[in-house]
C-alpha positions in Angstrom: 81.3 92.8 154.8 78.8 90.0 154.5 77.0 88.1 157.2 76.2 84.4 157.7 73.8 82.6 159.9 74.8 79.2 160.6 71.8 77.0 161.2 71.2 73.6 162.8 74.8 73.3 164.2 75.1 70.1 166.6 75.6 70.6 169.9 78.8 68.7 170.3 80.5 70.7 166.9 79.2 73.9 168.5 80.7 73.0 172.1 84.0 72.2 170.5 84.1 75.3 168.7 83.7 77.0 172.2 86.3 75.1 173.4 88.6 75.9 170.9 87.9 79.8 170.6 88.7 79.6 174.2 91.3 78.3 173.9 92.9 80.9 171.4 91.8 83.8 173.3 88.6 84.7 170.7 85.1 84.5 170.4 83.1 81.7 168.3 82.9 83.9 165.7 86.2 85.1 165.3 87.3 81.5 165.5 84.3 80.1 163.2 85.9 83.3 160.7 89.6 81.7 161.4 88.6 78.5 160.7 87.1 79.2 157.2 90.0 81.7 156.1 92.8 78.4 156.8 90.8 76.2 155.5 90.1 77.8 152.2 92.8 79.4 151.7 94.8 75.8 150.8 95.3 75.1 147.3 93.0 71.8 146.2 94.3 68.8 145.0 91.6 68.8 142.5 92.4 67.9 139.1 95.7 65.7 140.0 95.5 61.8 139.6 95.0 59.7 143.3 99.0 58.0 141.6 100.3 62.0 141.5 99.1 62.9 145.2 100.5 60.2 146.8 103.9 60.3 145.2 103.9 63.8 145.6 103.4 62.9 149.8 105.8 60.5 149.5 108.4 61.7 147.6 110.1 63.9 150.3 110.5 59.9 152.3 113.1 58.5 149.5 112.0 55.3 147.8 112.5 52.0 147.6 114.0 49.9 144.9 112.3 46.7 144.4 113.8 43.5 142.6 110.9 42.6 139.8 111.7 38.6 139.5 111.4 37.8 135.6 108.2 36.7 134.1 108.1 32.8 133.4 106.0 30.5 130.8 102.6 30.2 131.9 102.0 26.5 133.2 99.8 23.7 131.3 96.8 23.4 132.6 96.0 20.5 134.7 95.2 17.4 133.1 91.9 15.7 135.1 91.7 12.4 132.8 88.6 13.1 131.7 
């Protein structure tokens, strides 16, 4: 088992954590320990494109099928008499 000392914790982060482990019925270290283990213990999205993460968010919401108008000629430019 390895031990950690926490340093230089703000007051208002360490009042919330308080809070919270009272809340669930533990101490601050027991929930600091929780905390950690939940929120290292999700898979990364590292190594997926920004395009892939938010379709793969999306997805389960259906889609939306857009009409594309075609592409026309570019104009001439605009003649200033000069």
């Amino acid at each position: 088992m390895t031990t950690m000392i926490l340093q230089n914790i703000d007051e208002q982060l360490k009042a919330r954590l308080c809070m919270i482990a009272a809340i669930h019925g533990r101490t601050m270290e027991e929930e600091a320990r929780e905390i950690l283990c939940n929120a290292l213990s999700t898979e990364s999205d590292s190594g997926q494109s920004l395009v892939a993460s938010i379709r793969r968010r999306l997805e389960p919401l259906g889609g939306v099928e857009l009409d594309i108008p075609p592409r026309t000629a570019i104009s001439a430019p605009v003649d200033f008499g000069e």
